[in-house]
C-alpha positions, 0 to 999 in steps of 0.5 A, a space after each residue: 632415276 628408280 623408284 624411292 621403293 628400290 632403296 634401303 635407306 638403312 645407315 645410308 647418307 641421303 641428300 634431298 631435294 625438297 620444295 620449301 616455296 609455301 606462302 608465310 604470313 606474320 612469320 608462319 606458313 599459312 598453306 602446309 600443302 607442299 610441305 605435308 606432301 613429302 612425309 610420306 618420303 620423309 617416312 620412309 626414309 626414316 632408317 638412315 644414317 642422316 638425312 640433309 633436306 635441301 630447297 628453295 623459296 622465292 626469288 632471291 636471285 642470288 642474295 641472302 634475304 632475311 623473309 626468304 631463309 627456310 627457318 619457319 619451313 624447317 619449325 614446321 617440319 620438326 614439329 610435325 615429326 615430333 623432333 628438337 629443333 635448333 640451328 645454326 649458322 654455317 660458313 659453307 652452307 650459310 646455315 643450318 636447321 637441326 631437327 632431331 640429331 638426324 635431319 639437317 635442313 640446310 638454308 635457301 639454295 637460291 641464296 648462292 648464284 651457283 643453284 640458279 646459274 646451273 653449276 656443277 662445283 656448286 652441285 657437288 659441294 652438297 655431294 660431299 654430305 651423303 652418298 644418295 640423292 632423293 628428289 621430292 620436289 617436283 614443282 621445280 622440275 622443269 628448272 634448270 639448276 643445279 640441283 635439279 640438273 646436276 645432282 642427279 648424276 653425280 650421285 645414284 638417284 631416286 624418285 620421291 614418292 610424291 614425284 613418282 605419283 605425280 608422274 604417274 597421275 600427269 602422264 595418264 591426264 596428257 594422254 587424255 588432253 584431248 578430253 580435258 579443259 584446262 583453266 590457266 591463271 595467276 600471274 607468270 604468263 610469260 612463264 605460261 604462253 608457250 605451254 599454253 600453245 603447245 597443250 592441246 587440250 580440248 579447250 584452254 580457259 583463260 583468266 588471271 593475270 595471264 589472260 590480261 597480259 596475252 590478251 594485249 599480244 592476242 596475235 601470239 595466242 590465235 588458237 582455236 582451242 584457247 578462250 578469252 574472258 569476256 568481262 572482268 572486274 578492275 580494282 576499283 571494283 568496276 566491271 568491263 568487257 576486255 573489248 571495250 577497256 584499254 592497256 591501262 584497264 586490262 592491267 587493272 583487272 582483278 577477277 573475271 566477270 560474271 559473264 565469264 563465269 556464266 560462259 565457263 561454266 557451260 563449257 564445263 557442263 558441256 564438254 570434256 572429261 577432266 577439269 584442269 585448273 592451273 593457277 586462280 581466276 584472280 586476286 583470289 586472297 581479297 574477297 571482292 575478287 575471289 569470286 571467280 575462282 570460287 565459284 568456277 571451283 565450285 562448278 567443277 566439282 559438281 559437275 562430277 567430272 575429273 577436278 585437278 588442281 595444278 600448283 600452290 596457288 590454286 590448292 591455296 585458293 582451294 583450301 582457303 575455300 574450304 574445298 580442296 578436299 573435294 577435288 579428285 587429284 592436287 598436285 604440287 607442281 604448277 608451272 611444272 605440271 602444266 609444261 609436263 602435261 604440254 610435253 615439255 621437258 624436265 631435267 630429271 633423268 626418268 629412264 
């Protein structure tokens, strides 16, 4: 797959794979980080014939789900392009978001079965729109559907520019893993288990939900180089050591405890080159239990070391924080960049 720079988007049909999985609140997308990253792409490739926008949200799971359709993603974007927008429903796509008279969103891949169960016919029905395909969504990178997989060889392909950066940027950070501590939570630890043993970063700090849920299959994560949290607040607001809580209260836990911080926070002082943070240290959006986060954020940022931010969430916490400015490279891939920087594989062909 070349670089977005090696086309000509004049007069040309181009189908793009975007990522439309932002956070939505009261009807309006709170965080605007992962859509604000493909205007660069959307720029440039402003000169063709037509452009159909393409992407997923949630977990719909093959169902048409009202709170998931992409209407107040695709507001968005006509707003922030200056663009007319309209819509209307679609027999074959199920509907579609009109911006301008050249740019067509059209509605929730996940809705149909096809994207999700990797299917070929499926991919194809969308080939018939454009003649290019661009991908621009690399959070979802590592996933093996249609989109993903598929479409990248029925029709000649092209990195967004995005997807390129973010290639560039992970590439050098891995071959410096040995350098780098990584923090990893939110939830999805099952998503995260395997990666997290196969990163071979010079520590692996744990918090979140995934270091409640691989604290109680520790046998699983014997690893010299990953660390537990010593304490953590459960939603009562009590504060526990892990040692002394039991299935129950690990699963109550919302944030790590001061401990934690205090003992994270002399790794970073101490060691390593980069800071990775891959995923909130808690229950980030309530206050009683944002503390963790923030204020391990805001010990990585003065400790003048490389600071990344891996994935929606954590540049969510940031930016809610009023900080993501101050980290040295966000990211839009979570899940995906921590497989990426484990050596995982994406179903992108690169070469």
């Amino acid at each position: 797959m070349e670089s977005l720079r090696k086309l000509d988007p004049r007069n040309k049909k181009i189908l793009v794979r975007l990522d439309f999985d932002v956070p939505i609140k009261g009807g309006t997308v709170v965080d605007t980080f992962r859509l604000d990253a493909v205007f660069e792409t959307l720029k440039y490739l402003e000169p063709a014939k037509k452009l159909y926008l393409v992407g997923h949200a949630g977990r719909p799971e093959g169902k048409v789900i009202e709170d998931l359709r992409l209407r107040r993603q695709a507001e968005y974007l006509a707003q922030k392009l200056g663009l007319n927008f309209s819509d209307r429903s679609c027999k074959i796509y199920e509907h579609r978001y009109l911006l301008g008279d050249k740019i067509e969103i059209l509605e929730n891949l996940r809705f149909f079965k096809g994207e999700e169960e990797n299917n070929e016919k499926f991919a194809k029905k969308y080939t018939r729109l454009s003649e290019i395909f661009v991908f621009e969504a690399f959070a979802v990178s590592h996933r093996k559907h249609a989109s993903i997989f598929w479409l990248p060889k029925l029709l000649p392909s092209f990195l967004g520019l995005r997807t390129e950066k973010e290639i560039i940027v992970l590439s050098e950070l891995r071959n410096e893993a040995d350098q780098s501590i990584a923090l990893v939570g939110g939830a999805k630890a099952s998503d995260k288990a395997d990666l997290i043993l196969k990163f071979k970063a010079l520590k692996i700090l744990l918090g979140g939900k995934t270091a409640s849920e691989l604290w109680l299959k520790k046998g699983e994560a014997k690893k010299g180089n990953i660390i537990f949290p010593v304490d953590g607040i459960l939603e009562n607001g009590s504060t526990k050591l892990y040692s002394e809580m039991d299935k129950a209260e690990i699963m109550q836990v919302r944030d790590i405890g001061e401990k934690t911080i205090i003992d994270y926070s002399k790794i970073f002082n101490k060691e390593g080159k980069n800071i990775i943070f891959s995923g909130p240290m808690g229950q980030f959006e309530k206050e009683k239990f944002s503390q963790g986060t923030k204020k391990l954020y805001q010990t990585a940022i003065k400790s003048g070391k490389n600071t990344i931010l891996l994935g929606g969430d954590s540049a969510y916490a940031a930016e809610k924080f009023k900080l993501r400015d101050k980290f040295s490279y966000v990211s839009v891939g979570g899940g995906a960049s921590l497989n990426f920087l484990a050596g995982g594989k994406i179903f992108l062909p690169l070469s």
